[in-house]
NUMIKOL-934253 format. One line per 8 residues: number of its first residue (from 1); their letters; for each residue z, x negated, y of N, C-alpha, C. Coordinates in steps of 0.05 Angstrom, whole numbers, always signed. Layout:
% NUMIKOL-934253
NUM = A = Z/X/Y/Z/X/Y/Z/X/Y; ...;
***
This chain:
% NUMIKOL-934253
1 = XXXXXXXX = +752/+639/+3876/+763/+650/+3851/+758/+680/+3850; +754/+685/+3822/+749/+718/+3826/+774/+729/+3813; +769/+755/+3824/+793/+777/+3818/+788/+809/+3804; +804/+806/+3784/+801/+838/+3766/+830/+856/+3769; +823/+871/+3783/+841/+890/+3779/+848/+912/+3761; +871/+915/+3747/+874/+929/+3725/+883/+956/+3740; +881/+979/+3744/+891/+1002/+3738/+894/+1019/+3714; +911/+1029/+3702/+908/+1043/+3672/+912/+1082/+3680;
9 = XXXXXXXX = +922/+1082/+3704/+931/+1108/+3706/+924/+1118/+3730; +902/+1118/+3736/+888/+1120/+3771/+890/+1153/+3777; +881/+1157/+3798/+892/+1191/+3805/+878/+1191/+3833; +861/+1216/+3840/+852/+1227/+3863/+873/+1235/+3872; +884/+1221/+3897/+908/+1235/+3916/+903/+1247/+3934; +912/+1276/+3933/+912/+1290/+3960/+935/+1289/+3977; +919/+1276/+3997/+942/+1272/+4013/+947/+1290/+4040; +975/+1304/+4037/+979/+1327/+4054/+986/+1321/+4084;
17 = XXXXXXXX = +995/+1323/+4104/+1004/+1318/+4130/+1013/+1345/+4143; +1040/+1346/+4141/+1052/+1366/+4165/+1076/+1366/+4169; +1084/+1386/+4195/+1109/+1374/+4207/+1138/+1373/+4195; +1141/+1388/+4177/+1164/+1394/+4165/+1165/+1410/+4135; +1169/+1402/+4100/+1166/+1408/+4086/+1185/+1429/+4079; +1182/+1453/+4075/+1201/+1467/+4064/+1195/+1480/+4040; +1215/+1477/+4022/+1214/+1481/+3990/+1211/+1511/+3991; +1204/+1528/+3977/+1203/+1552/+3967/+1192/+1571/+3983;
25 = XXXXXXXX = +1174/+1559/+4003/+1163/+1574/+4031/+1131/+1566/+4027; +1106/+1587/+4047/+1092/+1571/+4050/+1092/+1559/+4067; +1075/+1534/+4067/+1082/+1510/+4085/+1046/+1508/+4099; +1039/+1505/+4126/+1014/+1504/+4136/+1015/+1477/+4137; +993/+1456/+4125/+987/+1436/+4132/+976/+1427/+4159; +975/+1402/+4170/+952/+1400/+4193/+932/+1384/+4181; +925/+1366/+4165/+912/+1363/+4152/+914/+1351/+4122; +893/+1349/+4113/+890/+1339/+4084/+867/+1323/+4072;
33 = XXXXXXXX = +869/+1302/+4061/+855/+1282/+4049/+854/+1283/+4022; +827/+1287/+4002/+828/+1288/+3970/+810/+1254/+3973; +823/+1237/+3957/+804/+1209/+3961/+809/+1192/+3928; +794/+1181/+3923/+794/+1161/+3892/+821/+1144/+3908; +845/+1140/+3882/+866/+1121/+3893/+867/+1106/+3867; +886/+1096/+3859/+902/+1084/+3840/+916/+1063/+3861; +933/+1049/+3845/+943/+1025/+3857/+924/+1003/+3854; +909/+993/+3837/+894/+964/+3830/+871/+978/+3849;
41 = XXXXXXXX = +869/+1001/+3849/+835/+1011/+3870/+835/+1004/+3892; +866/+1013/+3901/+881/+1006/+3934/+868/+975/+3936; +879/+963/+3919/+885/+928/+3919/+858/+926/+3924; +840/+926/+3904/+811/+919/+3901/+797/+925/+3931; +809/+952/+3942/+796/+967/+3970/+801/+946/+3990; +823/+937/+3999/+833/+924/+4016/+829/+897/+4010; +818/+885/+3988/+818/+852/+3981/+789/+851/+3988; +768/+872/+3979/+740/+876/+3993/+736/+866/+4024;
49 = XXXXXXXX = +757/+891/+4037/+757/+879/+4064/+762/+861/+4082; +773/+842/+4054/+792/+823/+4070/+764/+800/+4064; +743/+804/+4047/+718/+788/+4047/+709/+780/+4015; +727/+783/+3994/+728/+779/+3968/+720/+802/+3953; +700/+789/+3931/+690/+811/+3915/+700/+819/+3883; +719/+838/+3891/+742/+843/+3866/+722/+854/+3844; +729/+864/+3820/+717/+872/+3799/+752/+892/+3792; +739/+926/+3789/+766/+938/+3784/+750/+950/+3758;
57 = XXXXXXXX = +781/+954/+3741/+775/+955/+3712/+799/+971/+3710; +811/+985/+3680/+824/+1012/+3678/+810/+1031/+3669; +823/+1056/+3664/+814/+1082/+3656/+813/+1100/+3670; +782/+1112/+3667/+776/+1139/+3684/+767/+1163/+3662; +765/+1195/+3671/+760/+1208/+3668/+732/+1205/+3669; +721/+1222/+3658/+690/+1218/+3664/+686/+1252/+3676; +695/+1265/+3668/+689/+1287/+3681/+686/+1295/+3716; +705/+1276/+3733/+705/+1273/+3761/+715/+1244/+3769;
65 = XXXXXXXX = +690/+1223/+3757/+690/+1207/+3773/+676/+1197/+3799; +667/+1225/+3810/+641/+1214/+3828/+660/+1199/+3844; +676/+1211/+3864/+695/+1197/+3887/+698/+1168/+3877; +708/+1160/+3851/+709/+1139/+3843/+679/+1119/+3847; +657/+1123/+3843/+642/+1118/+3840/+621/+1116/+3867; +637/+1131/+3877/+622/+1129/+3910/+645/+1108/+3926; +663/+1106/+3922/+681/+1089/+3932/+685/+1059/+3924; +674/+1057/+3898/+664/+1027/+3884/+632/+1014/+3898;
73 = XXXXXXXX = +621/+1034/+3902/+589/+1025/+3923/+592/+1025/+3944; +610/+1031/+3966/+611/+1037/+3991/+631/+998/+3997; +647/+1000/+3970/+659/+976/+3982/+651/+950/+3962; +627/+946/+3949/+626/+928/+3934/+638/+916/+3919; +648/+936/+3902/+675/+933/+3888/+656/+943/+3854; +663/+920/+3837/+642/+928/+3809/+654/+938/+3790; +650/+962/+3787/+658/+986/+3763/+664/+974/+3733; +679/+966/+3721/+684/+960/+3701/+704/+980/+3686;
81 = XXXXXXXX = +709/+1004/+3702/+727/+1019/+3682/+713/+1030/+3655; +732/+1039/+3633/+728/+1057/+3610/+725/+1078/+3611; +711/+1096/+3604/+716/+1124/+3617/+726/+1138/+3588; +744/+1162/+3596/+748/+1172/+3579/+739/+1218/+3573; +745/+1217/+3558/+741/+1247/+3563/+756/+1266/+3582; +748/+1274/+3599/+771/+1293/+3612/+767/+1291/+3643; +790/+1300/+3652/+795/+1296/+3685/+808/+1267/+3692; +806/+1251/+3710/+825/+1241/+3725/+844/+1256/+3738;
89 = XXXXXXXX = +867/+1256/+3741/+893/+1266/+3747/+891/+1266/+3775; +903/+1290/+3784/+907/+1295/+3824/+935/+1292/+3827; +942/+1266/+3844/+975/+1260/+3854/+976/+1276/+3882; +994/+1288/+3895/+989/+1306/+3914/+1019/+1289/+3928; +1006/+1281/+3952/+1026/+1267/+3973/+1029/+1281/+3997; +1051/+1297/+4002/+1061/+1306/+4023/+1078/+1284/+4038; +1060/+1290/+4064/+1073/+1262/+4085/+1085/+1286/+4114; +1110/+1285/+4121/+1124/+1299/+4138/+1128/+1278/+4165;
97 = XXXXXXXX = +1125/+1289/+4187/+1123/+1276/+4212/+1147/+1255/+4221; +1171/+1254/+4211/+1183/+1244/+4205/+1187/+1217/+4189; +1170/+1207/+4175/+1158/+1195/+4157/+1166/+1192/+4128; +1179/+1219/+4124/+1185/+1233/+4096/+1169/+1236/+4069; +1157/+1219/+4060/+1140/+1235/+4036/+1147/+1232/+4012; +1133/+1267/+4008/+1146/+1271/+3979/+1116/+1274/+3950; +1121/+1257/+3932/+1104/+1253/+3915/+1099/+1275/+3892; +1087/+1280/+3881/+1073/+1301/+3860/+1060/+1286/+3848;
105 = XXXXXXXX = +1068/+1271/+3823/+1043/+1257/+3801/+1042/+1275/+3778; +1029/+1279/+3768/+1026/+1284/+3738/+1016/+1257/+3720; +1019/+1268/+3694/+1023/+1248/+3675/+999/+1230/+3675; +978/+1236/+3679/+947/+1231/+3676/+936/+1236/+3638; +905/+1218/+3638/+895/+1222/+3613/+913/+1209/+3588; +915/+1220/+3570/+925/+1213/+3544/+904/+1183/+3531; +912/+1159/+3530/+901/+1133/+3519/+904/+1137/+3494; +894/+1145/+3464/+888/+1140/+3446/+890/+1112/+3439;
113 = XXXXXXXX = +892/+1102/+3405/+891/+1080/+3403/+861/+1072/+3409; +841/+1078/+3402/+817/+1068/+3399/+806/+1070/+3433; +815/+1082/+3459/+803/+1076/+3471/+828/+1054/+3493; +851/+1041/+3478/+863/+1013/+3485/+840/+991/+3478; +832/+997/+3441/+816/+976/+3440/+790/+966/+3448; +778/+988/+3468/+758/+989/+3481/+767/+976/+3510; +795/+982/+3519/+787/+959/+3540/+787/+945/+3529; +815/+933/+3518/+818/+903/+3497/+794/+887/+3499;
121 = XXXXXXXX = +774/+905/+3488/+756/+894/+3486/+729/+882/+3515; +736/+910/+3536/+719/+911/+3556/+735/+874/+3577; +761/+876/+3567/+775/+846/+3591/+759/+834/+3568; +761/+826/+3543/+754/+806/+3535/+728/+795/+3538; +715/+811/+3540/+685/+809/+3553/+686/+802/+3584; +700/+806/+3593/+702/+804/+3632/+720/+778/+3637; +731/+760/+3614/+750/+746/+3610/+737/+720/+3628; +708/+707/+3621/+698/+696/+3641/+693/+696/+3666;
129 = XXXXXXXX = +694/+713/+3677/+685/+727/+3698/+705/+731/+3716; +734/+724/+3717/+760/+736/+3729/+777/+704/+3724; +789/+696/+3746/+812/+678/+3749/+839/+696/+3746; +835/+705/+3767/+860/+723/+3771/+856/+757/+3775; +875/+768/+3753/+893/+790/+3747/+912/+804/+3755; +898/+822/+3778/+921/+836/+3784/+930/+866/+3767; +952/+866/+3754/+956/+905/+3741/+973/+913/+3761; +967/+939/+3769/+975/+942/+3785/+984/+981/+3777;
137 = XXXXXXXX = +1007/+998/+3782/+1013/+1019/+3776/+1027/+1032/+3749; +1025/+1058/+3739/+1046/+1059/+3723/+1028/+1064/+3694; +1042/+1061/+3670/+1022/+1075/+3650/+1014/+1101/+3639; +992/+1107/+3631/+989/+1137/+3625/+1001/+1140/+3592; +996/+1171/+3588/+1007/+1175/+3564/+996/+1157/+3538; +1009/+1151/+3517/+993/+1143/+3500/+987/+1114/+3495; +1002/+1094/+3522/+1000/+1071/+3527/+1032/+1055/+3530; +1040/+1050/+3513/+1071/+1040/+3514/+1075/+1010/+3529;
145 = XXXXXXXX = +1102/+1011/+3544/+1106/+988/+3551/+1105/+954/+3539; +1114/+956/+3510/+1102/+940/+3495/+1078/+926/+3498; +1053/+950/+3494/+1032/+946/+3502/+1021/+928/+3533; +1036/+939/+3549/+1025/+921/+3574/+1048/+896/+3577; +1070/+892/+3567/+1079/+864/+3563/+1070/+846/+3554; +1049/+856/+3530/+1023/+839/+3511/+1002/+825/+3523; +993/+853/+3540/+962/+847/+3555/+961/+827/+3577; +1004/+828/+3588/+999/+810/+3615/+1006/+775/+3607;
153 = XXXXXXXX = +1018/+782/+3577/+1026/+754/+3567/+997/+747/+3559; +983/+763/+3546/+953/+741/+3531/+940/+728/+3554; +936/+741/+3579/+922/+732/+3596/+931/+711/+3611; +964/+712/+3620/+975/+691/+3637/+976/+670/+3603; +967/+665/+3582/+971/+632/+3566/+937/+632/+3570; +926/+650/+3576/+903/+636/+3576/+888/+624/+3607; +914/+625/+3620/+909/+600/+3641/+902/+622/+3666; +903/+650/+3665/+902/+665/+3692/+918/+668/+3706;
161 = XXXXXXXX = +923/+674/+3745/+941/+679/+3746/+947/+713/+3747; +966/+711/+3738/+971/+756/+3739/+997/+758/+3753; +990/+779/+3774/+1007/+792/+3793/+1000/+825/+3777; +1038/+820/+3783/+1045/+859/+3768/+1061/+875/+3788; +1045/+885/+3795/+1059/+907/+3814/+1071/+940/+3808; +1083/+945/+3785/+1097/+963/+3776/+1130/+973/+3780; +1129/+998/+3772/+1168/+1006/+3776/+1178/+1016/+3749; +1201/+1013/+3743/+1211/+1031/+3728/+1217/+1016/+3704;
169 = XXXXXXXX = +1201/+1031/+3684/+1202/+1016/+3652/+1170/+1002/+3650; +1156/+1007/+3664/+1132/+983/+3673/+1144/+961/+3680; +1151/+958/+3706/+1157/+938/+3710/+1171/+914/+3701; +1191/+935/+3687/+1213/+920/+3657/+1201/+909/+3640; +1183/+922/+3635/+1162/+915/+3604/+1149/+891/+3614; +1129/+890/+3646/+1114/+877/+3644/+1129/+844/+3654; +1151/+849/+3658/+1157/+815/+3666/+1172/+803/+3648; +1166/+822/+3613/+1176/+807/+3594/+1147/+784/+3585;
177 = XXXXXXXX = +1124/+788/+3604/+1105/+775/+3593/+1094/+756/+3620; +1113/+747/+3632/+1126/+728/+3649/+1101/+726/+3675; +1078/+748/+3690/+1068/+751/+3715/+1078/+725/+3736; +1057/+722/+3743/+1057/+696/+3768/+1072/+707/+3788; +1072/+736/+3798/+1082/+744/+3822/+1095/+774/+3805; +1111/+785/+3821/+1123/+813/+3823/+1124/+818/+3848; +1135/+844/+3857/+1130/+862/+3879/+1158/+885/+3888; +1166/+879/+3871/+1197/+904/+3867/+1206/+914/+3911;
185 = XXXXXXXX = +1205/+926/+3902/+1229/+941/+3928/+1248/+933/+3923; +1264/+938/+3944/+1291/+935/+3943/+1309/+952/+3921; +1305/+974/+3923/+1317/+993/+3900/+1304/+981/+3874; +1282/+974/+3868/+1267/+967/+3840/+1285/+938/+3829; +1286/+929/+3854/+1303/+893/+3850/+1327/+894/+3832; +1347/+917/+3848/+1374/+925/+3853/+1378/+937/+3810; +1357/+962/+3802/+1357/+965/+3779/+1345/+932/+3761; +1322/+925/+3768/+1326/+899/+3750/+1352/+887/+3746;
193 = XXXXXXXX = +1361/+883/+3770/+1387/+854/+3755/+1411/+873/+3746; +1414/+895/+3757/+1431/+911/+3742/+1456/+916/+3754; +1457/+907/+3787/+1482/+903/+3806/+1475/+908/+3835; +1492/+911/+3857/+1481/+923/+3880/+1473/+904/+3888; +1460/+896/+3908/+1454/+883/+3926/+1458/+882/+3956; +1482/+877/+3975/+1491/+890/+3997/+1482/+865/+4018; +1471/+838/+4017/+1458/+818/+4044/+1438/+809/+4030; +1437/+789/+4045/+1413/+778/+4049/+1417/+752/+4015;
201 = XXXXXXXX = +1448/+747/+4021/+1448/+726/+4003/+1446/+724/+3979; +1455/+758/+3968/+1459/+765/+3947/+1428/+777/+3934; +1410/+786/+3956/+1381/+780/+3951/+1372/+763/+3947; +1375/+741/+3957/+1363/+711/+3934/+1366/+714/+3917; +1407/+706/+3903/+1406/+703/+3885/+1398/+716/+3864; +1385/+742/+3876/+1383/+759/+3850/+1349/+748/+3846; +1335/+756/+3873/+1306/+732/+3859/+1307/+722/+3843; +1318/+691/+3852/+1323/+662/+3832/+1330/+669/+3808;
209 = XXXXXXXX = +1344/+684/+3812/+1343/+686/+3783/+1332/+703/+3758; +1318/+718/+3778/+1289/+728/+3760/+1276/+694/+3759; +1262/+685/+3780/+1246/+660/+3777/+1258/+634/+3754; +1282/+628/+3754/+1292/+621/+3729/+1279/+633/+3701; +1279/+659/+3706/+1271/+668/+3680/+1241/+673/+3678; +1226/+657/+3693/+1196/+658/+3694/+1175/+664/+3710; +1185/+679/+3736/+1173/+686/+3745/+1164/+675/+3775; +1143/+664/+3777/+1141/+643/+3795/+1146/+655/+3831;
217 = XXXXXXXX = +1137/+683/+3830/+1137/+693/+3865/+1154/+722/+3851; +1170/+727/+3872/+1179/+738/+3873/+1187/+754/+3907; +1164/+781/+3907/+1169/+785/+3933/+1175/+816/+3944; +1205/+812/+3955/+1217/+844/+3955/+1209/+862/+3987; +1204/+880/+3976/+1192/+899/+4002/+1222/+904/+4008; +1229/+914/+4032/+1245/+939/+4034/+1242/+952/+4064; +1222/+963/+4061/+1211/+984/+4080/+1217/+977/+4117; +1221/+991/+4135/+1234/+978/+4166/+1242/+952/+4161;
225 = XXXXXXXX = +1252/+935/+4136/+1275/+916/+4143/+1251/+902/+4134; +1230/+894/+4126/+1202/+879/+4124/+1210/+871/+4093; +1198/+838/+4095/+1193/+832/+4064/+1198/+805/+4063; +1218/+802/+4049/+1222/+765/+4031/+1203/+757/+4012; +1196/+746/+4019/+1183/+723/+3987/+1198/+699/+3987; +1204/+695/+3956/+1209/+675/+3942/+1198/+668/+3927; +1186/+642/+3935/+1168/+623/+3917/+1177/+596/+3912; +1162/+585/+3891/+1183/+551/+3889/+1174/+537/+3906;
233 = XXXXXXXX = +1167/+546/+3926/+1167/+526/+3953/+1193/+529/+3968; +1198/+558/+3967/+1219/+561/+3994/+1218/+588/+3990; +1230/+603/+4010/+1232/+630/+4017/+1226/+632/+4039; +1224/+655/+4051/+1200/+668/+4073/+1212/+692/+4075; +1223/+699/+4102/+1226/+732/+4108/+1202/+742/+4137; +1197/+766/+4134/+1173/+778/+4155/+1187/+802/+4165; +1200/+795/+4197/+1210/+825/+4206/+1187/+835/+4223; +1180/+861/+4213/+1164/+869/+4226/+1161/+891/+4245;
241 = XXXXXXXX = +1154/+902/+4260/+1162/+920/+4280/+1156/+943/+4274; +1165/+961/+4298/+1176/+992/+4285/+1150/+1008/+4284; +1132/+1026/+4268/+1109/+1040/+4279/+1118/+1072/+4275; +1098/+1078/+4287/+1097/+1107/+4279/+1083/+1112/+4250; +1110/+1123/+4225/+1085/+1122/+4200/+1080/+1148/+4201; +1056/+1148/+4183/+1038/+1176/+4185/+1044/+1180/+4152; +1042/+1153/+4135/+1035/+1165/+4108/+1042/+1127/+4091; +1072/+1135/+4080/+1069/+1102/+4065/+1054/+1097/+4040;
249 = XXXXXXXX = +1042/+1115/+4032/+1013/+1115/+4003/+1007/+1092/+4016; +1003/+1068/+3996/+974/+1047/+3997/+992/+1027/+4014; +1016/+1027/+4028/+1035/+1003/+4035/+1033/+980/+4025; +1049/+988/+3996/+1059/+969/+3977/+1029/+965/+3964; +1005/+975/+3964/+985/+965/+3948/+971/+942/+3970; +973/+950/+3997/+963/+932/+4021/+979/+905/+4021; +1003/+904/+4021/+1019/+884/+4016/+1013/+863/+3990; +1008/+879/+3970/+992/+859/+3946/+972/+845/+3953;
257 = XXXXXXXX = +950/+858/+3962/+937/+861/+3969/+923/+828/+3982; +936/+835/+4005/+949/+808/+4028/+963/+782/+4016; +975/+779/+3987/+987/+766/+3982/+968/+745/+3958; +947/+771/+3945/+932/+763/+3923/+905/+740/+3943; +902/+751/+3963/+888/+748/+3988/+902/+710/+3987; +910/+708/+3991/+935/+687/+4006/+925/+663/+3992; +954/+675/+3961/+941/+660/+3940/+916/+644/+3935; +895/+657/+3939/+873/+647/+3928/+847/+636/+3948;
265 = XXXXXXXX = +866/+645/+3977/+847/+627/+3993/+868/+603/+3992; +885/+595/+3984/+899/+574/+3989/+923/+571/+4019; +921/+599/+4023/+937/+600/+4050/+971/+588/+4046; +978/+587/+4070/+1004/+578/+4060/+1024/+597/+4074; +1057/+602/+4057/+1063/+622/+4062/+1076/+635/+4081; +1069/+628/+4101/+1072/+639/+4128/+1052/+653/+4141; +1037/+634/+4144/+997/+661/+4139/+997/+677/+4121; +1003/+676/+4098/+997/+701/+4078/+1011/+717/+4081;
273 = XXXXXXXX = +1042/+717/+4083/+1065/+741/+4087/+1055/+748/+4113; +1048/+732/+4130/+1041/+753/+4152/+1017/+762/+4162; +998/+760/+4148/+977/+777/+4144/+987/+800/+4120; +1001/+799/+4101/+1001/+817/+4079/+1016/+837/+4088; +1042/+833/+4109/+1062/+850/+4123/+1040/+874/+4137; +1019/+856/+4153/+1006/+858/+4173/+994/+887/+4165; +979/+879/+4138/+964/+891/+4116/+969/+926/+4124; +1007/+918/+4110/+1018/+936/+4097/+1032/+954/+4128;
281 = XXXXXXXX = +1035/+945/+4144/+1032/+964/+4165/+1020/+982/+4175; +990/+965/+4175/+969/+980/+4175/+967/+1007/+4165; +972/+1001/+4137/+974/+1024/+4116/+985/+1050/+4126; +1005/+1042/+4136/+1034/+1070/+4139/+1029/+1086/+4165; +1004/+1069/+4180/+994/+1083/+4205/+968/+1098/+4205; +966/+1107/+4180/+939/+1114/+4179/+941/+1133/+4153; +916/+1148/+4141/+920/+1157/+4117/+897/+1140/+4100; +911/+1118/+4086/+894/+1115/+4063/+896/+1088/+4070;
289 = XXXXXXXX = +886/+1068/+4051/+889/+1029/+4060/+864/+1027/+4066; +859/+994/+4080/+839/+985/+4088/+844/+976/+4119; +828/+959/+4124/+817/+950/+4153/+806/+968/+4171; +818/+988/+4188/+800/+1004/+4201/+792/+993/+4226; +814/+977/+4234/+809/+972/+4266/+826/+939/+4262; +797/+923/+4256/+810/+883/+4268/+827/+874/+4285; +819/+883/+4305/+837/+881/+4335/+869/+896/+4317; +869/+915/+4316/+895/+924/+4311/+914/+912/+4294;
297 = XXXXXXXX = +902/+901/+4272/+909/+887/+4245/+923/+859/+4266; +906/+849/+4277/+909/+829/+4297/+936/+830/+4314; +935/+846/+4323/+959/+853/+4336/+983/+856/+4322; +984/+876/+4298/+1001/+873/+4284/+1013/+848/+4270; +996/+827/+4266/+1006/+800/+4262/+1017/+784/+4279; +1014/+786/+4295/+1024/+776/+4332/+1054/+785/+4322; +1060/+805/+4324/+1084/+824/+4325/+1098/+817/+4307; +1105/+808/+4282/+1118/+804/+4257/+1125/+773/+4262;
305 = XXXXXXXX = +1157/+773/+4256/+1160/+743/+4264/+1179/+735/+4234; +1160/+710/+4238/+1165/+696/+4200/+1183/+671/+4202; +1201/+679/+4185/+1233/+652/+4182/+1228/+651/+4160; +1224/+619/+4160/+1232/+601/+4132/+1265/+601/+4128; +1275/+613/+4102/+1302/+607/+4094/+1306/+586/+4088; +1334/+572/+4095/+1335/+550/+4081/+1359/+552/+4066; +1352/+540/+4037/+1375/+541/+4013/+1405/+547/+4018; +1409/+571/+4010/+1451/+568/+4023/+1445/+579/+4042;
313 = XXX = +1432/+579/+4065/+1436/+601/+4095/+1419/+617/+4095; +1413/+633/+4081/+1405/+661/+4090/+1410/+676/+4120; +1395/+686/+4132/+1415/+703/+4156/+1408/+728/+4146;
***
């Protein structure tokens, strides 16, 4: 099956590294990374590696897309963005040794109506070509939530499956257009249903009952404490072990990642959560996603130990 990844709001992240951030001082880095990111780019980067040939789609600047463009040929990943006038936006990620980081986005490029109807138009043309839909990140100016509640409903009646990996008033918007999978954190979960969430049990029920209201996977990060999925098979938790993180950018996109992976080789969900955990470990030990080292990835799956819940006992 093939795979398109949507980004609408992609961003060159520089990503900072040093020992301790202090506000209103200068601060000496030890090092720094400027690299093509988005969230669907992440996805597309890491689903490459995993042996699948994604197709990433979204809006770019045309003024500095080379990075973009050298990073779509390096990983056989096929350029289908829109380009627009201007810059792509620089997110600046300060990662503190501690494993503290503090984010810097700006808004990105302004979406006009006429260049929506140019993707509109660019998926509908790629509409053959793609099973499955992943959107992945937040929207830029100019692009209302409305709007991507539309784009993820036309596609999931026309028989795709779409995974939405968004926060906020994205995320809100986009699971009014009922996505095969979601992705929420723990904090993202906790604002959906609108109430705390203090065990394990009271995390189901808050799932289920997203999945009641349409949503077939439902799978919550929450950082050290690993990751549940709930699917209408069962539920699935992955504790995973402690690392040294360097930088959690590209986590939560490795974790999709691993899951979109899963899905569509037909894995079942005990192999997929724990390759996708596996994924997303990876991530937080390194600067930037991807497979750097097999053996290690390897290991990290060894290490993560996966419990089937059963209905009513949570532990």
């Amino acid at each position: 099956m093939s795979i398109l990844t949507l980004t609408l709001n992609p961003a060159l992240d520089l990503t900072v590294t040093l020992d301790k951030l202090s506000a209103g001082a200068v601060n000496l880095a030890r090092s720094g990374h400027l690299g093509a990111a988005g969230k669907g780019i992440n996805v597309a980067r890491v689903l490459a590696d995993l042996g699948h040939k994604p197709r990433a789609c979204g809006f770019l600047g045309q003024n500095n897309d080379a990075s973009f463009r050298a990073l779509f040929e390096q990983y056989d990943i096929e350029d289908e963005f829109v380009r627009l006038a201007g810059d792509t936006r620089v997110n600046v990620k300060v990662s503190e040794a501690d494993g503290r980081v503090t984010d810097i986005n700006l808004p990105g490029l302004r979406v006009e109506k006429n260049d929506w109807n140019r993707l509109l138009a660019r998926l509908e043309s790629l509409g053959r070509h793609f099973d499955t839909l992943v959107v992945a990140g937040s929207l830029p100016p100019g692009v209302s939530p409305g709007q991507l509640e539309g784009l993820i409903d036309m596609w999931r009646e026309r028989g795709k499956l779409v995974l939405l990996d968004a926060s906020g008033e994205t995320l809100r918007a986009g699971i009014k257009g009922f996505p095969a999978l979601i992705k929420p954190n723990i904090d993202e979960l906790i604002e959906l249903v609108g109430r705390p969430i203090r065990d394990e049990a009271e995390l189901a029920a808050s799932a289920r009952e997203l999945q009641q209201q349409g949503i077939q996977h439902v799978v919550v990060s929450n950082g050290a404490e690993g990751v549940h999925w709930f699917s209408p098979r069962g539920a699935w938790r992955a504790r995973v072990p402690r690392v040294k993180v360097i930088s959690t950018v590209g986590a939560g996109d490795s974790l999709v990642a691993g899951l979109c992976a899963g899905l569509l080789e037909g894995r079942d969900e005990a192999f997929t959560l724990r390759r996708a955990a596996a994924l997303s470990i990876m991530a937080v030990t390194q600067v930037g996603v991807g497979i750097d080292d097999q053996q290690q990835l390897n290991a990290y799956q060894d290490a993560i130990e996966i419990t089937q819940l059963q209905p009513g006992k949570v532990q």
